[in-house]
Backbone atoms as SQL, in Angstrom:
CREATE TABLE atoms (id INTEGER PRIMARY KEY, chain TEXT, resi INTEGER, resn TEXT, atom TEXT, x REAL, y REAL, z REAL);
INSERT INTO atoms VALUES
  (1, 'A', 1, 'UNK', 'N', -41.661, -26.834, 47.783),
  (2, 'A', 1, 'UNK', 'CA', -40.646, -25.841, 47.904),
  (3, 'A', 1, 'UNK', 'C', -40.941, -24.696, 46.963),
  (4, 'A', 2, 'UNK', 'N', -40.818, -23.453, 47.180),
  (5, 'A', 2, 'UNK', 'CA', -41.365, -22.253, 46.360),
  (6, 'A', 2, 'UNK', 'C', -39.745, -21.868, 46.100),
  (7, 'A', 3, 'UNK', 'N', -39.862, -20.967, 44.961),
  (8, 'A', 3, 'UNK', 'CA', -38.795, -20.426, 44.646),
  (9, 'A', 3, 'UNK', 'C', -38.790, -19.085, 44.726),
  (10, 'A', 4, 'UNK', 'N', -37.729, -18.437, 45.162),
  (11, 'A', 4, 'UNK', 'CA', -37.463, -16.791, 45.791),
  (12, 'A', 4, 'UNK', 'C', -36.859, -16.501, 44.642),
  (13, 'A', 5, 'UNK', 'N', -37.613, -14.941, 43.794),
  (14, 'A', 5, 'UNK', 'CA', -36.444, -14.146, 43.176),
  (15, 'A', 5, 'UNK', 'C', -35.937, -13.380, 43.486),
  (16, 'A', 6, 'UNK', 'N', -34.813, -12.814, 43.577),
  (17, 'A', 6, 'UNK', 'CA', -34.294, -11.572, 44.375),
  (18, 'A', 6, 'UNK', 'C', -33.618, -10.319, 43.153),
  (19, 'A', 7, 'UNK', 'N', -33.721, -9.462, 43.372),
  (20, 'A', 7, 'UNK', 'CA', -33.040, -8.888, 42.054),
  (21, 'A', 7, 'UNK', 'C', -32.750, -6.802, 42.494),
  (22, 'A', 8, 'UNK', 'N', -32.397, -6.166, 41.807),
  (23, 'A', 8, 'UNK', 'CA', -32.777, -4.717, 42.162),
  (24, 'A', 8, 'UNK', 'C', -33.395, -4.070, 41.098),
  (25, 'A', 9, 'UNK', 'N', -34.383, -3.208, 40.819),
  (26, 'A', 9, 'UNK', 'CA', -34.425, -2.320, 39.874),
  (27, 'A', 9, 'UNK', 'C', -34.235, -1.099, 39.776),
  (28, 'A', 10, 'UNK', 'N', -34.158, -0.416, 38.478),
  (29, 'A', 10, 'UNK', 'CA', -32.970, 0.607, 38.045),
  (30, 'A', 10, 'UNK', 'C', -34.087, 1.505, 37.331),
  (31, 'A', 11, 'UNK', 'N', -33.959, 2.728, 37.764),
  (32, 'A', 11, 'UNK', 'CA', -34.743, 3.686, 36.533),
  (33, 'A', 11, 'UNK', 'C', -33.875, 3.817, 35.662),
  (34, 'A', 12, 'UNK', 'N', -33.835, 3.974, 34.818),
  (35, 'A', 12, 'UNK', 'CA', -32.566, 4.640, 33.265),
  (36, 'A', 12, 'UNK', 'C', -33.458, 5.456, 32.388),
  (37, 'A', 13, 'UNK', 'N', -32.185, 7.158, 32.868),
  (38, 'A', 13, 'UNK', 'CA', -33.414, 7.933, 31.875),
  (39, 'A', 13, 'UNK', 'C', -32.150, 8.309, 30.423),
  (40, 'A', 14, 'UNK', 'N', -32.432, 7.145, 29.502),
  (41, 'A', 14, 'UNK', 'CA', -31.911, 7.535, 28.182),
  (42, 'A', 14, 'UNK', 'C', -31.656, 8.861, 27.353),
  (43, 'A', 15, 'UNK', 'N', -31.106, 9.237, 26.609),
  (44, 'A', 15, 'UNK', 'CA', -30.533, 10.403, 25.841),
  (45, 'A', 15, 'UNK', 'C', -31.931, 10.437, 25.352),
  (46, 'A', 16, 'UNK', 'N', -32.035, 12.192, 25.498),
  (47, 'A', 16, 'UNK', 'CA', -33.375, 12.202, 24.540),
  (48, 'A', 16, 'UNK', 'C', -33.001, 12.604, 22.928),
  (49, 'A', 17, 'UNK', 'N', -34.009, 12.154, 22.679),
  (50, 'A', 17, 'UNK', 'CA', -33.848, 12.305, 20.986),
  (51, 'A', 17, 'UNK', 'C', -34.113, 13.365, 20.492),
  (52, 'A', 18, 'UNK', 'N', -33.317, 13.940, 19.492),
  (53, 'A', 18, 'UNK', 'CA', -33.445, 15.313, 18.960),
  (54, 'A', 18, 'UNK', 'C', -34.005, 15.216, 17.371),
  (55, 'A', 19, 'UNK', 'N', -35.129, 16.581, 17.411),
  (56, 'A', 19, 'UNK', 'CA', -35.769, 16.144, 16.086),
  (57, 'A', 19, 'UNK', 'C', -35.076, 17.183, 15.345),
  (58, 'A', 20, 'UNK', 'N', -34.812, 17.692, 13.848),
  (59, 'A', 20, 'UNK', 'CA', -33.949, 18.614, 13.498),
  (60, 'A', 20, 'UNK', 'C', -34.728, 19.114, 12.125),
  (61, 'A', 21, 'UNK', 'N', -34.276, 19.980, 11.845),
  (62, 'A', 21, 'UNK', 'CA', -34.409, 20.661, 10.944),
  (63, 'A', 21, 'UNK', 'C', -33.475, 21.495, 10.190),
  (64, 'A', 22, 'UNK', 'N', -32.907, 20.943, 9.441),
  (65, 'A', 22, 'UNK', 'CA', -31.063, 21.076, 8.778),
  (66, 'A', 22, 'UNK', 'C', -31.105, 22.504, 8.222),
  (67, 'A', 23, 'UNK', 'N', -32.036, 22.475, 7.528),
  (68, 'A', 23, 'UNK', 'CA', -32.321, 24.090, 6.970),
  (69, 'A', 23, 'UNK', 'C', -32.347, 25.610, 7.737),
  (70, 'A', 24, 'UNK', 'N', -33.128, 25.532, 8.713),
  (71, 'A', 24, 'UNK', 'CA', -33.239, 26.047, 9.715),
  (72, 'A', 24, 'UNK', 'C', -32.519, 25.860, 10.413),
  (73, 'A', 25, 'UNK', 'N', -31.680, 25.131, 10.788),
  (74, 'A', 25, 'UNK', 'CA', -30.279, 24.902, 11.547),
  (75, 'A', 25, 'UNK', 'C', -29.466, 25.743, 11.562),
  (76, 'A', 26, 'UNK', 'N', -28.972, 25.468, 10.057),
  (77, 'A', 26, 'UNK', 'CA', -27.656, 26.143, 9.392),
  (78, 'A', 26, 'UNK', 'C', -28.376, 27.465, 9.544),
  (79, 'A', 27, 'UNK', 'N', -29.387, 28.112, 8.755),
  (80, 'A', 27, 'UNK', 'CA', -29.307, 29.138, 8.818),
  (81, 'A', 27, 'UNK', 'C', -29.486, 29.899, 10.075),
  (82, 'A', 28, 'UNK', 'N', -29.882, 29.226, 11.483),
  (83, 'A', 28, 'UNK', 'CA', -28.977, 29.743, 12.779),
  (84, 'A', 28, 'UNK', 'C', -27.918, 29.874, 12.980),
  (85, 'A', 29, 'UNK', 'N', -27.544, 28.709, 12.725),
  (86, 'A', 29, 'UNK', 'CA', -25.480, 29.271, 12.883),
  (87, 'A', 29, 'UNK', 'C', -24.740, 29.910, 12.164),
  (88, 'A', 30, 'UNK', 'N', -25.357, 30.415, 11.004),
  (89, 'A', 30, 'UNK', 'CA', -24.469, 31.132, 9.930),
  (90, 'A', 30, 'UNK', 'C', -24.712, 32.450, 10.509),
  (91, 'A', 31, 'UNK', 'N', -26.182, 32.807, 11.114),
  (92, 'A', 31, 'UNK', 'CA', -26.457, 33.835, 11.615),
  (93, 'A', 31, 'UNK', 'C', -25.471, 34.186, 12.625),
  (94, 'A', 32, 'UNK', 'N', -25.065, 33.444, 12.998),
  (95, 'A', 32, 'UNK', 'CA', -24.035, 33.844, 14.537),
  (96, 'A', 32, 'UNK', 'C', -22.882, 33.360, 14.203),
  (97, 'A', 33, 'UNK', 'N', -22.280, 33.648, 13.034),
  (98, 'A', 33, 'UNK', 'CA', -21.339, 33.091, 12.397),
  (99, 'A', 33, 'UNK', 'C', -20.493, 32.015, 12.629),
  (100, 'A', 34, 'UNK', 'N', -21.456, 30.659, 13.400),
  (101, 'A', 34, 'UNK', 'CA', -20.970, 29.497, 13.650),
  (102, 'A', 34, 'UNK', 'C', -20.863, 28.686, 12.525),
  (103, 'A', 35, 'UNK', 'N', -19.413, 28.619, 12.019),
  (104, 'A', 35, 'UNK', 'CA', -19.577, 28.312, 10.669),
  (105, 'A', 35, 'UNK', 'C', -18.679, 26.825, 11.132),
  (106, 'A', 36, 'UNK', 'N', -18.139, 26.741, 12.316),
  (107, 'A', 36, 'UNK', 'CA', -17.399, 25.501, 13.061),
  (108, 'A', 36, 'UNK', 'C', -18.183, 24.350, 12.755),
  (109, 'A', 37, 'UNK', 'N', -19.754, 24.613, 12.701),
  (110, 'A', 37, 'UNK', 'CA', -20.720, 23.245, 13.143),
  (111, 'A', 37, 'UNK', 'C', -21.791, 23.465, 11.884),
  (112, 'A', 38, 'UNK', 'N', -20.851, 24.257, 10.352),
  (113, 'A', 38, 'UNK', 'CA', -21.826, 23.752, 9.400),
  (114, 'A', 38, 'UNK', 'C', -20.875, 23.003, 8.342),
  (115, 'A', 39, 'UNK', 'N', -20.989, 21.966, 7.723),
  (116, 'A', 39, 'UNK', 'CA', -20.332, 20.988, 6.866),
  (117, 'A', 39, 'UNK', 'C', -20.345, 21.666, 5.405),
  (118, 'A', 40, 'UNK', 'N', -19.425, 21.527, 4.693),
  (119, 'A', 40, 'UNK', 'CA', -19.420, 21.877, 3.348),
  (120, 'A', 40, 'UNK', 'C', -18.795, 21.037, 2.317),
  (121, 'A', 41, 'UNK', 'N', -20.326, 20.240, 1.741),
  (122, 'A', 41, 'UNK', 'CA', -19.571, 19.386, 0.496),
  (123, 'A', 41, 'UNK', 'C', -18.960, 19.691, -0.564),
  (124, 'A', 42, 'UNK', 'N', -17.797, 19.607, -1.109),
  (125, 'A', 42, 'UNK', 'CA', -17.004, 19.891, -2.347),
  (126, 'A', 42, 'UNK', 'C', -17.066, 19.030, -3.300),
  (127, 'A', 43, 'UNK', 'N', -17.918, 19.236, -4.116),
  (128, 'A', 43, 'UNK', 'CA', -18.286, 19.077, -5.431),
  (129, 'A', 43, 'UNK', 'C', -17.747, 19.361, -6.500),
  (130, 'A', 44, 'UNK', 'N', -17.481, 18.849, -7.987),
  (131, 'A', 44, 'UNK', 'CA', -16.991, 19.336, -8.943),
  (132, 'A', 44, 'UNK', 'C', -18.082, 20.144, -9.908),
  (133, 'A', 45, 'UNK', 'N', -17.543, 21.061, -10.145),
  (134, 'A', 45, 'UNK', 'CA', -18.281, 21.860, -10.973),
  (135, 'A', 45, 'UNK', 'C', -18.059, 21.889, -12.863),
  (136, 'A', 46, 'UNK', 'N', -18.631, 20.198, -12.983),
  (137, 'A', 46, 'UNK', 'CA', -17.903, 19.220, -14.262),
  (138, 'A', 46, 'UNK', 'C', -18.640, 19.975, -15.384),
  (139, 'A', 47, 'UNK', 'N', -19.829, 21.006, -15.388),
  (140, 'A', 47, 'UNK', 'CA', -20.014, 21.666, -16.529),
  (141, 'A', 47, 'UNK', 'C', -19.183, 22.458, -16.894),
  (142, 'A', 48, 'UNK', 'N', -18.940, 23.748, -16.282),
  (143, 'A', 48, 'UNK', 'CA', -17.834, 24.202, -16.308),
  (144, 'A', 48, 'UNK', 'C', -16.504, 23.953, -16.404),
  (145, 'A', 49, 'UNK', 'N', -15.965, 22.916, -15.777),
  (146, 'A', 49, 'UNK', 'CA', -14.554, 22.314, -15.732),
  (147, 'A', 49, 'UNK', 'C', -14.665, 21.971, -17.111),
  (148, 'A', 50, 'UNK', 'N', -15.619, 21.172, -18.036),
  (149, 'A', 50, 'UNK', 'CA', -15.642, 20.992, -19.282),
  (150, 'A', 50, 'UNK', 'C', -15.390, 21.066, -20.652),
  (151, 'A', 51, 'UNK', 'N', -15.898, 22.492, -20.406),
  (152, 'A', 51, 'UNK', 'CA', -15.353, 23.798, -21.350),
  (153, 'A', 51, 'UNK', 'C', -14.464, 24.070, -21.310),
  (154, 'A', 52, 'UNK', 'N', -13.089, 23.998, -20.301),
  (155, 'A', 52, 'UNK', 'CA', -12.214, 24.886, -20.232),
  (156, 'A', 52, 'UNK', 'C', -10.687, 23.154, -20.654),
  (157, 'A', 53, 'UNK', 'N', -11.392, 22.003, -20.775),
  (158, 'A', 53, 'UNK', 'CA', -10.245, 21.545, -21.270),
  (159, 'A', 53, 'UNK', 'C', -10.879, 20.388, -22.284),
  (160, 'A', 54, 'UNK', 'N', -9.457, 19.790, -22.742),
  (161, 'A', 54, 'UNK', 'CA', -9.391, 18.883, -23.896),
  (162, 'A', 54, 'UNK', 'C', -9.036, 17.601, -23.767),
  (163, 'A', 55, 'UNK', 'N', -9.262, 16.467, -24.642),
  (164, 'A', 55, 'UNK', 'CA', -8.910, 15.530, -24.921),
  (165, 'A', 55, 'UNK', 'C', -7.137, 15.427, -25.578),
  (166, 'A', 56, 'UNK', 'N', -6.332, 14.417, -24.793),
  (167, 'A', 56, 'UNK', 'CA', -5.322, 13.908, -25.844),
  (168, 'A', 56, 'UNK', 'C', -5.305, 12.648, -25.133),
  (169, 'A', 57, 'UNK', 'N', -5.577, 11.803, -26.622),
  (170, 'A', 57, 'UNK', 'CA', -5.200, 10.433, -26.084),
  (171, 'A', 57, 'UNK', 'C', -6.517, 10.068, -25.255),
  (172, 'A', 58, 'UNK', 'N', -5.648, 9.145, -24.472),
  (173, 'A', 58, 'UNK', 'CA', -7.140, 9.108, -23.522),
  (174, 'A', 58, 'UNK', 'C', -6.435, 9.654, -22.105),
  (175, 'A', 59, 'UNK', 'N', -6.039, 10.954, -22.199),
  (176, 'A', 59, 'UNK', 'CA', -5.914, 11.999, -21.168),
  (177, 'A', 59, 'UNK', 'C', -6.647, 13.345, -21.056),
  (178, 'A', 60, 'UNK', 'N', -7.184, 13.693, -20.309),
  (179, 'A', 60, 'UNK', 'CA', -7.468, 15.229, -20.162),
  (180, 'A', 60, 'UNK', 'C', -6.554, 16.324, -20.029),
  (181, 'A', 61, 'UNK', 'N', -6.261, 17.484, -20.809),
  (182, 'A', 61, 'UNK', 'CA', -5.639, 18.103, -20.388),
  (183, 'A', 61, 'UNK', 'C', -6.542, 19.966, -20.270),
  (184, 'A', 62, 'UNK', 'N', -5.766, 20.771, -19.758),
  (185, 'A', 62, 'UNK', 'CA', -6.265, 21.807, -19.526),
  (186, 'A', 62, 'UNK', 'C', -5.543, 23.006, -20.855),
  (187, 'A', 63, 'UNK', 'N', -6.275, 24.236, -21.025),
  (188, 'A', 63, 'UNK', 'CA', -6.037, 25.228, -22.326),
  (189, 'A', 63, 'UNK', 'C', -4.090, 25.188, -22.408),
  (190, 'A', 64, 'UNK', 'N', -3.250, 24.829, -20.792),
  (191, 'A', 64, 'UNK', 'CA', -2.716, 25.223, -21.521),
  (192, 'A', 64, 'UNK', 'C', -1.273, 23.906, -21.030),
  (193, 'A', 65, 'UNK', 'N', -2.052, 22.876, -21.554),
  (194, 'A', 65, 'UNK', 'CA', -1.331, 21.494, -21.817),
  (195, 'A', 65, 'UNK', 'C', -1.264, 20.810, -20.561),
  (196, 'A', 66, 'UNK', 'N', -1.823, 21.240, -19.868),
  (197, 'A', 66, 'UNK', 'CA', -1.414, 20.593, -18.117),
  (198, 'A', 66, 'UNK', 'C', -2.307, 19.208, -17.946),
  (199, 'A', 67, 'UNK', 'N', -1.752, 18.126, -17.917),
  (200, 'A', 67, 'UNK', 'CA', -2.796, 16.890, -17.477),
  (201, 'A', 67, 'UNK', 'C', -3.243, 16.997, -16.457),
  (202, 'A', 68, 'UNK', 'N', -4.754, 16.727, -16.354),
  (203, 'A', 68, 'UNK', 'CA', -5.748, 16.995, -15.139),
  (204, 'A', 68, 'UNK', 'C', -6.102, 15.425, -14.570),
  (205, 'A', 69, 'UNK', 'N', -5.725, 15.391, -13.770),
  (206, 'A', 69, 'UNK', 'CA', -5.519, 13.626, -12.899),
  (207, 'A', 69, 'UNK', 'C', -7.085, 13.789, -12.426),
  (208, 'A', 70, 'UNK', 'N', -7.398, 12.591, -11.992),
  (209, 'A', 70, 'UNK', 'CA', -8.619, 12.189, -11.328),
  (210, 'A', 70, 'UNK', 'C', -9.910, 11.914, -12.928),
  (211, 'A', 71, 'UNK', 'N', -9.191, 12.019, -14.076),
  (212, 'A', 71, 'UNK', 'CA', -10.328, 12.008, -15.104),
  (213, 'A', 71, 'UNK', 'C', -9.557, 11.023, -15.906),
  (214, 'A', 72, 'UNK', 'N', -10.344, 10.247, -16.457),
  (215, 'A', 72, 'UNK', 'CA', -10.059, 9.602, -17.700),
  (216, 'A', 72, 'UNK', 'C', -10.587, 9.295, -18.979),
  (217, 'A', 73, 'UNK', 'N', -10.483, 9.327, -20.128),
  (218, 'A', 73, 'UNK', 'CA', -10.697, 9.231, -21.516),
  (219, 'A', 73, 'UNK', 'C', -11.257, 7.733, -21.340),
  (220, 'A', 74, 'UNK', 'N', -12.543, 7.419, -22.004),
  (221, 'A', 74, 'UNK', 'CA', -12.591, 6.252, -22.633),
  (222, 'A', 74, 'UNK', 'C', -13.404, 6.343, -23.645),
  (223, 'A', 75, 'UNK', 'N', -13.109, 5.894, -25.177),
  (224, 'A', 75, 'UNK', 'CA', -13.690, 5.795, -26.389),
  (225, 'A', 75, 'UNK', 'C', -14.910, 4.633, -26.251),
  (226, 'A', 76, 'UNK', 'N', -15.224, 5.257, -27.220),
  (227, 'A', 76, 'UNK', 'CA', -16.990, 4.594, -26.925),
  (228, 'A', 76, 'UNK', 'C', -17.379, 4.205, -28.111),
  (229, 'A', 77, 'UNK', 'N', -17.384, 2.584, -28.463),
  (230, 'A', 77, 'UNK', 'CA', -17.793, 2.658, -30.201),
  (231, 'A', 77, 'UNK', 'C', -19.127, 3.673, -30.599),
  (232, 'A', 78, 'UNK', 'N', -18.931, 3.917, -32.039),
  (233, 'A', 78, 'UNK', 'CA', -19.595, 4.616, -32.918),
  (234, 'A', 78, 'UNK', 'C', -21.145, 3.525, -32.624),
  (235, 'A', 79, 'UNK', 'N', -22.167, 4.269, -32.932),
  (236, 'A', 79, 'UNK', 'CA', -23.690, 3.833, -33.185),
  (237, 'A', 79, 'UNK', 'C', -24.483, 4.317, -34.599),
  (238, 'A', 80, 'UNK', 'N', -25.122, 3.533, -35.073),
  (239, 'A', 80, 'UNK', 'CA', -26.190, 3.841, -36.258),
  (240, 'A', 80, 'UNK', 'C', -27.261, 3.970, -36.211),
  (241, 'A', 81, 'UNK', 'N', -27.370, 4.803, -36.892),
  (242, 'A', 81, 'UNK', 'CA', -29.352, 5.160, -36.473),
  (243, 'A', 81, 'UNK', 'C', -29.298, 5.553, -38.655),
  (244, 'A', 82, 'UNK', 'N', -30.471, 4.666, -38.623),
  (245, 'A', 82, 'UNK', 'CA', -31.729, 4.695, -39.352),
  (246, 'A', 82, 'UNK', 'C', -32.879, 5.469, -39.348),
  (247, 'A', 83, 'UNK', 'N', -32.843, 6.429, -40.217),
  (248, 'A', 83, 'UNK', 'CA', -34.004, 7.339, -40.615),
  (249, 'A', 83, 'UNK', 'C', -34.770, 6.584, -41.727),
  (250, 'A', 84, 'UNK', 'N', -36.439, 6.311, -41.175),
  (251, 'A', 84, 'UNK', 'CA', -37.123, 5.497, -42.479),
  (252, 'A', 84, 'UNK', 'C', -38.070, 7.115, -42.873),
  (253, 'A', 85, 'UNK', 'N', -37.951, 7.522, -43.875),
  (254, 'A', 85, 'UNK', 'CA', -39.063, 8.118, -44.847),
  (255, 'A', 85, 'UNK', 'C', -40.391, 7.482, -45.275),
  (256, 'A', 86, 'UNK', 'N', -41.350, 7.795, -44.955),
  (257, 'A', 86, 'UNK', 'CA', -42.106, 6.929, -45.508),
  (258, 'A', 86, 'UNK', 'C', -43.108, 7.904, -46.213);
């Protein structure tokens, strides 16, 4: 006794793959002021932010007493260092 396979086949033409170049991207769409389809990460700018406030406690505050949330104080024991002369 032989055995029959029966079946159908299917072409499938998959998504083609896109190669990119992010740099060159953006600076197409900014050109055409598609600014809809460029992303912008928001970053802190912690050098600056730095300078402009203080420690109380273990709070941050700003020049002119305002506590700045999202930061916190933590003390850090003291270290010794040894200078040998020789």
């Amino acid at each position: 006794m032989g055995v029959s396979a029966s079946g159908v086949l299917r072409r499938k033409y998959p998504a083609p793959q896109f190669k990119r170049n992010d740099e060159e991207l953006i600076q197409w769409l900014k050109e055409r002021d598609m600014y809809d389809y460029v992303q912008t990460e928001e970053k802190v700018d912690w050098r600056s932010l730095k300078r402009t406030i203080s420690t109380k406690g273990d709070m941050v505050v700003t020049e002119d007493g305002e506590i700045v949330e999202g930061v916190t104080v933590v003390e850090r024991p003291p270290t010794f260092e040894v200078e040998v002369e020789e």
